[in-house]
Backbone as CSV, one residue per row, in Angstrom:
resi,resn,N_x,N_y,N_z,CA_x,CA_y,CA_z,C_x,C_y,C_z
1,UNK,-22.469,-74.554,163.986,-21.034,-74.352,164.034,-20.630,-73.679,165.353
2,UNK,-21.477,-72.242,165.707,-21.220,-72.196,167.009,-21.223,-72.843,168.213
3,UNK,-22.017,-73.978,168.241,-22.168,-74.918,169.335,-21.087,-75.995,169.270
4,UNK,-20.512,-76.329,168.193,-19.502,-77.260,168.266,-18.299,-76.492,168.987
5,UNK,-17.893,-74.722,168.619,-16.717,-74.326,169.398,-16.826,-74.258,170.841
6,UNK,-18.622,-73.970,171.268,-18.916,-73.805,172.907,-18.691,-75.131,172.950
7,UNK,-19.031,-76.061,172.645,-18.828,-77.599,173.439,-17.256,-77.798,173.514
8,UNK,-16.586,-77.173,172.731,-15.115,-77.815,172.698,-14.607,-76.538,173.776
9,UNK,-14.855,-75.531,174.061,-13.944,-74.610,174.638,-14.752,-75.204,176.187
10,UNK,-15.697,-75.334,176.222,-16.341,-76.365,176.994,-15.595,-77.396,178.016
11,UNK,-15.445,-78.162,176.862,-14.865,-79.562,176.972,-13.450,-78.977,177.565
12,UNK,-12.579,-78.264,176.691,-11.298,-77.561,177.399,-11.257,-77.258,178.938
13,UNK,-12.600,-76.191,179.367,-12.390,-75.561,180.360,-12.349,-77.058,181.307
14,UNK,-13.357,-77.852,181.311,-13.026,-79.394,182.346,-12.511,-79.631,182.112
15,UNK,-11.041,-79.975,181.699,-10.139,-80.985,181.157,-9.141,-79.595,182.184
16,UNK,-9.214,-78.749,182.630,-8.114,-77.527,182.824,-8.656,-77.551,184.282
17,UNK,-9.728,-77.560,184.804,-10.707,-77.278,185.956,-9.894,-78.972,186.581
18,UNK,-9.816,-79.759,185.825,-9.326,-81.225,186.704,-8.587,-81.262,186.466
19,UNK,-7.354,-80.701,186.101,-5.912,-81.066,186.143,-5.640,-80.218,187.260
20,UNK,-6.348,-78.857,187.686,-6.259,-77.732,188.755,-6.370,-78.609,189.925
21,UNK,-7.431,-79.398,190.041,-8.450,-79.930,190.828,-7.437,-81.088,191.544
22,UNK,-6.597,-81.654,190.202,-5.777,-82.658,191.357,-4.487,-82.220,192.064
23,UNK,-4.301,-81.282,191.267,-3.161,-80.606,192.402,-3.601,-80.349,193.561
24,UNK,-4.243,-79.239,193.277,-4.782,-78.598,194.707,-5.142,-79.701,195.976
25,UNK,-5.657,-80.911,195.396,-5.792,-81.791,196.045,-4.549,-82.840,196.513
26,UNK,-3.646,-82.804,195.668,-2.746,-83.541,196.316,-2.054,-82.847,197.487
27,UNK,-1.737,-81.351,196.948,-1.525,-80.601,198.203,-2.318,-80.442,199.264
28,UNK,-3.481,-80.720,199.463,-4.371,-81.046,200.622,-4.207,-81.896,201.285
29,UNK,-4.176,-83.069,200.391,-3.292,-84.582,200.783,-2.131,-84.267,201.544
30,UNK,-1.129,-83.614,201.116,-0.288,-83.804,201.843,-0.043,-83.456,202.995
31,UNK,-0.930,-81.762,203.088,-1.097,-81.284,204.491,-1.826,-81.732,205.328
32,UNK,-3.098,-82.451,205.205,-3.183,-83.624,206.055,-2.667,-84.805,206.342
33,UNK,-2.147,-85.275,205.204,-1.222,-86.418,205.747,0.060,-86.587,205.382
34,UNK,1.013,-85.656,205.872,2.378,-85.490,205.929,2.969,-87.372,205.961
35,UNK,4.486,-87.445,205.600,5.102,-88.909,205.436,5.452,-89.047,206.793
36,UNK,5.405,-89.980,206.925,6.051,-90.527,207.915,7.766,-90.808,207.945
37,UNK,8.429,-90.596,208.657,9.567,-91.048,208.381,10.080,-92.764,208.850
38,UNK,11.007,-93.215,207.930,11.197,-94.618,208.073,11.037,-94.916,209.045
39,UNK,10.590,-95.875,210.035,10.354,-96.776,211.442,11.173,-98.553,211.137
40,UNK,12.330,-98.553,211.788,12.656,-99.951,212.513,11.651,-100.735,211.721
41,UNK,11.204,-101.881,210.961,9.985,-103.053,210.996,10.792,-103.718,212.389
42,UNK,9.341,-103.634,212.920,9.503,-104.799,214.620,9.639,-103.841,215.485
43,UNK,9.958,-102.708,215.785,10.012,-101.463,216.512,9.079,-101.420,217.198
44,UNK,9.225,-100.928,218.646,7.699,-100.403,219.280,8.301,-99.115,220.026
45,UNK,7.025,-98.666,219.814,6.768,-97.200,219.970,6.711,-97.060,221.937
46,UNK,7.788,-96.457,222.303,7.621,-96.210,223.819,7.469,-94.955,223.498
47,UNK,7.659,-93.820,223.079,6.985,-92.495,223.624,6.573,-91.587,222.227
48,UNK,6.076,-90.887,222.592,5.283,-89.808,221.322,5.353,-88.119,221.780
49,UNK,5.821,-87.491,221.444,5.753,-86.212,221.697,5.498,-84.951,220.340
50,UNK,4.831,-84.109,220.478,4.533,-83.424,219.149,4.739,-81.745,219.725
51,UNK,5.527,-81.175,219.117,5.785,-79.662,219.618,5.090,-78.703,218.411
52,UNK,4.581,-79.213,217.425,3.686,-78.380,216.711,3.120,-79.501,215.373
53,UNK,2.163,-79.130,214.798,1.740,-80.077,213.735,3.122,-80.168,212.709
54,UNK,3.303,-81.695,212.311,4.683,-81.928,211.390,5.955,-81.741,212.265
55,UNK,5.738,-81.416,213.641,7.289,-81.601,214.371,6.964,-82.551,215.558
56,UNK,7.484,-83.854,215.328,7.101,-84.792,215.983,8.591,-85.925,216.458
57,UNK,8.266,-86.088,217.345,9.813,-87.124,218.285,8.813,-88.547,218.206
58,UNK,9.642,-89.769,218.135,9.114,-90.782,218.546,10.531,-91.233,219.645
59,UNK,9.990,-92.173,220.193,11.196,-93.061,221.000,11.096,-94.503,220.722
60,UNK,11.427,-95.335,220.180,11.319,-96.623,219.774,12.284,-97.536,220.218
61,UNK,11.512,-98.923,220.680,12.578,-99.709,221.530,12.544,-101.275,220.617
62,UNK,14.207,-101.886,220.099,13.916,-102.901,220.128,14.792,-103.922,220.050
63,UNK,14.792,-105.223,220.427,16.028,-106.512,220.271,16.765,-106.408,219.717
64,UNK,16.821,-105.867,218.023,17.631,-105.921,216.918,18.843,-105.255,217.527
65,UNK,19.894,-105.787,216.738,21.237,-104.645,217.186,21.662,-103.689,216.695
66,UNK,21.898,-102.957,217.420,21.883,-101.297,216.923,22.436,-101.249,215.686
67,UNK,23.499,-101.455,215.013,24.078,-101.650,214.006,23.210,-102.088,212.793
68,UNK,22.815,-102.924,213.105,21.723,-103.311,211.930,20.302,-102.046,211.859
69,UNK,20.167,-101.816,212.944,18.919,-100.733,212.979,19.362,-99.691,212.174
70,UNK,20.549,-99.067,212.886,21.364,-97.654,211.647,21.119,-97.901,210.422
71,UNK,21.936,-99.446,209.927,22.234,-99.672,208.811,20.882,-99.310,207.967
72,UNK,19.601,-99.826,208.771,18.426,-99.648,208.058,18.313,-98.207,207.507
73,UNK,18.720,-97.530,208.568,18.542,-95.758,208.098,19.388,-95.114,207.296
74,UNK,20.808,-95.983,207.005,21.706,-95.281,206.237,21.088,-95.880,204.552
75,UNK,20.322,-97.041,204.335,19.799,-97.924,203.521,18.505,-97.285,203.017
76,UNK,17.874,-96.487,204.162,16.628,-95.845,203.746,16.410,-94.069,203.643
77,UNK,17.734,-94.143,202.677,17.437,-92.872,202.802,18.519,-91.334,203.435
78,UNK,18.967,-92.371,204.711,19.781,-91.282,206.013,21.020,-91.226,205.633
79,UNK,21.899,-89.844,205.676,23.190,-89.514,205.880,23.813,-89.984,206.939
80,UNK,24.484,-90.767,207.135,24.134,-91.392,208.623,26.059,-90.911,209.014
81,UNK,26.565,-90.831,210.325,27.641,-90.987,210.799,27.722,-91.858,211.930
82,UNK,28.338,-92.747,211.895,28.674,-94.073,212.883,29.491,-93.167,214.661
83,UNK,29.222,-93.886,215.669,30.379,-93.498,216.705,31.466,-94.597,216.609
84,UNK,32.317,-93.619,216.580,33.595,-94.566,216.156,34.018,-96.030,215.817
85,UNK,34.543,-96.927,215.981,34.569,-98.186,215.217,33.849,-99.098,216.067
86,UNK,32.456,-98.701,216.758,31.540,-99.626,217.289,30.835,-100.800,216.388
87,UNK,30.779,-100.908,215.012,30.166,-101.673,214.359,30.691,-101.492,213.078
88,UNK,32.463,-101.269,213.383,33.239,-102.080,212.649,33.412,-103.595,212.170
89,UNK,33.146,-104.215,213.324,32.705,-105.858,213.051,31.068,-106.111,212.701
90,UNK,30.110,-105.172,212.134,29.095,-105.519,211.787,27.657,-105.778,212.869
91,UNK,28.252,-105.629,214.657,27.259,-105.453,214.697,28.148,-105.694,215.743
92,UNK,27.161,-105.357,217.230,28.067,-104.288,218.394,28.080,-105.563,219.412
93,UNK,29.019,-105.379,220.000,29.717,-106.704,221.148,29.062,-106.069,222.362
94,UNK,27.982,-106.573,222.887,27.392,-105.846,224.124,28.383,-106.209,225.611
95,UNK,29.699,-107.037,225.764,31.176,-106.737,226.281,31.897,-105.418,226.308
96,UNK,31.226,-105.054,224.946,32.577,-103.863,225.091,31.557,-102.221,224.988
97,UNK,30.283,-102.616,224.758,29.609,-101.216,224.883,29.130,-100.806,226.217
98,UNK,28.908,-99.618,225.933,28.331,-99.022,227.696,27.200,-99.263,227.603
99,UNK,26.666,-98.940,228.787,25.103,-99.153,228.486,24.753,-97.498,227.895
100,UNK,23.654,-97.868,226.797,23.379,-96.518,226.382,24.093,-96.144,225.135
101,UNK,25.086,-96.511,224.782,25.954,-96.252,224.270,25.652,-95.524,222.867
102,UNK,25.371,-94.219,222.187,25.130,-93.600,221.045,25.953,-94.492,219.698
103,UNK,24.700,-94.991,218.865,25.973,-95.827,217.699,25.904,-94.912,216.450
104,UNK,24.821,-94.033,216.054,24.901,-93.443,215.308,23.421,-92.700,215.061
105,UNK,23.919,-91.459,214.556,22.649,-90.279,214.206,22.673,-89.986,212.640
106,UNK,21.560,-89.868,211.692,21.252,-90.221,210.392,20.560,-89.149,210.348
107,UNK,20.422,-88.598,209.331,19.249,-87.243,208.991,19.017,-87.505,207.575
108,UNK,17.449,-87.491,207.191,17.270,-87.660,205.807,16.413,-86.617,205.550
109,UNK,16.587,-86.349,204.162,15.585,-85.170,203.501,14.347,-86.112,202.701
110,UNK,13.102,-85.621,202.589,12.470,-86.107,201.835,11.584,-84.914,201.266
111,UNK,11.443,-84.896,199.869,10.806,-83.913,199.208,8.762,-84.689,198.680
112,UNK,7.746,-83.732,199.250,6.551,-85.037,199.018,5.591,-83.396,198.646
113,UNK,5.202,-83.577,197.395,3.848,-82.369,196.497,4.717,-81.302,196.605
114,UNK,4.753,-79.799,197.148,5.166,-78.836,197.460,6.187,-78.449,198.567
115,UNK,6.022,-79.231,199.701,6.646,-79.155,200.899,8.024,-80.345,200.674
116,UNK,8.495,-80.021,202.342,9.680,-81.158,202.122,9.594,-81.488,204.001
117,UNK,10.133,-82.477,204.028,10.688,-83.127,205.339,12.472,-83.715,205.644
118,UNK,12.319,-83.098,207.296,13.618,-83.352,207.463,13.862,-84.378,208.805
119,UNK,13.909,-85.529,207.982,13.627,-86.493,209.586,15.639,-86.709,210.379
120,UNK,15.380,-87.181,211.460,16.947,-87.330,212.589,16.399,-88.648,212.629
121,UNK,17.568,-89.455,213.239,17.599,-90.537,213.966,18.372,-90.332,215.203
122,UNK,18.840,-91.345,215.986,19.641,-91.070,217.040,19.530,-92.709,217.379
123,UNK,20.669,-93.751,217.200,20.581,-94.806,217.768,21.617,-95.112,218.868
124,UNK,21.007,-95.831,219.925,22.240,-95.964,221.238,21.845,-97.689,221.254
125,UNK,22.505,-98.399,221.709,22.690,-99.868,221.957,22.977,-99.556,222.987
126,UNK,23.229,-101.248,223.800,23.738,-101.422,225.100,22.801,-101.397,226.200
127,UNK,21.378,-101.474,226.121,20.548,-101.371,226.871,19.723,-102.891,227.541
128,UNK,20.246,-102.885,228.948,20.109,-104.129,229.435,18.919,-104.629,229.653
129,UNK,18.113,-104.529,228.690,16.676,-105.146,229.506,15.870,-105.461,227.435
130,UNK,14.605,-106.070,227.177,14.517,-106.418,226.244,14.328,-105.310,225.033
131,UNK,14.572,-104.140,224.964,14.991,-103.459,224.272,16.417,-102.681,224.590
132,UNK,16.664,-104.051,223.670,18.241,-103.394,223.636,19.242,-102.347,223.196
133,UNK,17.944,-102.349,222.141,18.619,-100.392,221.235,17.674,-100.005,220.915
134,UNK,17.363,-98.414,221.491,16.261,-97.775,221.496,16.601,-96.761,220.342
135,UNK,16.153,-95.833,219.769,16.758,-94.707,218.897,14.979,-93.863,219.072
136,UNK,15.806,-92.213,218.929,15.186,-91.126,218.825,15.137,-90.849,217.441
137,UNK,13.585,-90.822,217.170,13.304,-90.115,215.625,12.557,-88.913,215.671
138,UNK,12.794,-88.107,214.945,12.462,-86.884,214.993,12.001,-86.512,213.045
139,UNK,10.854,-86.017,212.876,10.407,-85.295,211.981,10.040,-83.680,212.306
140,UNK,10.554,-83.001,210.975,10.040,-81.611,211.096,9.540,-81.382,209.289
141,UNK,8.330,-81.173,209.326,8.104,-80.569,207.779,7.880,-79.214,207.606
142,UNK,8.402,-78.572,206.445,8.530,-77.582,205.864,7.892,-77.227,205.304
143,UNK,6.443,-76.414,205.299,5.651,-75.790,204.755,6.074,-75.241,203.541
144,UNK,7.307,-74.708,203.880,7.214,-73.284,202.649,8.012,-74.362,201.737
145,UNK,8.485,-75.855,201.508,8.778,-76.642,200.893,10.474,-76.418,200.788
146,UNK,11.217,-75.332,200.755,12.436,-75.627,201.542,13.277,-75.515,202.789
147,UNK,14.385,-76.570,202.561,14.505,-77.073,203.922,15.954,-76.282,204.567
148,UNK,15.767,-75.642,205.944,17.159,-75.066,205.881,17.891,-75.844,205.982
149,UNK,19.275,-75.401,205.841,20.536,-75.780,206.673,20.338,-76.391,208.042
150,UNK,20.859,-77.508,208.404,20.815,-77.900,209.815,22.112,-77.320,210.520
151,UNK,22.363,-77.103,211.700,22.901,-76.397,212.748,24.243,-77.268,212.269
152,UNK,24.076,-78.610,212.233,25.627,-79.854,211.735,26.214,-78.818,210.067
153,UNK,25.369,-78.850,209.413,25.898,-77.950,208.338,26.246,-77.158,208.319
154,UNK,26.319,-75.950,209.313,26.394,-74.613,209.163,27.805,-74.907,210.171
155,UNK,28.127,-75.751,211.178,29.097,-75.688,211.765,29.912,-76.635,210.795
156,UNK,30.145,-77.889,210.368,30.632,-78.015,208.988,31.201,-77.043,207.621
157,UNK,30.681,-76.267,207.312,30.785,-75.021,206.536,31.937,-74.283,207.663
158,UNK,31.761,-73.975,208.743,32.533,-72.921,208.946,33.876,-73.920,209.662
159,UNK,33.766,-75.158,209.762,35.551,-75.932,209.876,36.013,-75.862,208.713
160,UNK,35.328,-76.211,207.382,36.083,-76.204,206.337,36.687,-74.617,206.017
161,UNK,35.742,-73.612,206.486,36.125,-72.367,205.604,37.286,-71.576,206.944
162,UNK,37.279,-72.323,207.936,38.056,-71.637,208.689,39.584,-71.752,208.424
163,UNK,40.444,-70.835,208.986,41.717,-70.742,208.851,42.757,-71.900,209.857
């Protein structure tokens, strides 16, 4: 009789030891392999810069038109705000844009095990050569798993609360 309660308190302690076991591990998982944030499909990667592990810029160049590229980020995820009625007609008249021209910046949150991520976009069209709209992506992850206020929020907050 005593050996049936050691085998079962037994049996308990592994069944408690691997439910521990996959956490801890997914959180390992994640700190080695943080998400990626959405990428353009067809995009190529012109530059890479990393200012600490999980804070990372890409620069990505490609044919598609800027408008449709945003759209991808407002579709996947991004808060996105347009520059003014550039892709009001659905997708940008390279006649009437500058070169360079900013079409819109997107910021998405993503929450992944314990931590969280806060990726930017930045898309400009109008670029005369075969990448025609390049956009800046930017990831930063959050260790301590929440994410502050961005600098757009905190100045937001204080137009609304101002007099």
């Amino acid at each position: 009789r005593r050996g049936i309660w050691f085998t079962l308190l037994g049996f308990l302690l592994v069944i408690i030891a691997f439910l521990i076991s996959i956490q801890v591990i997914a959180v390992l998982y994640a700190i080695i392999n943080p998400p990626l944030p959405p990428v353009y499909t067809g995009a190529q990667q012109l530059e890479y810069r990393s200012q600490a592990y999980g804070v990372d810029e890409w620069v990505y160049g490609t044919a598609e038109d800027a408008c449709r590229v945003s759209r991808f980020f407002a579709n996947n995820g991004g808060n996105c705000a347009f520059t003014r009625d550039v892709c009001d007609r659905g997708f940008i008249d390279p006649a009437e844009v500058l070169r360079s021209e900013n079409v819109a910046q997107c910021t998405g949150i993503v929450q992944f095990s314990i931590f969280a991520m806060r990726w930017r976009v930045s898309v400009a069209g109008g670029y005369r050569d075969r990448f025609a709209t390049r956009f800046v992506l930017t990831r930063e992850v959050f260790w301590s798993g929440e994410v502050p206020p961005s600098m757009r929020d905190i100045f937001d907050e204080i137009d609304r609360t101002s007099p």
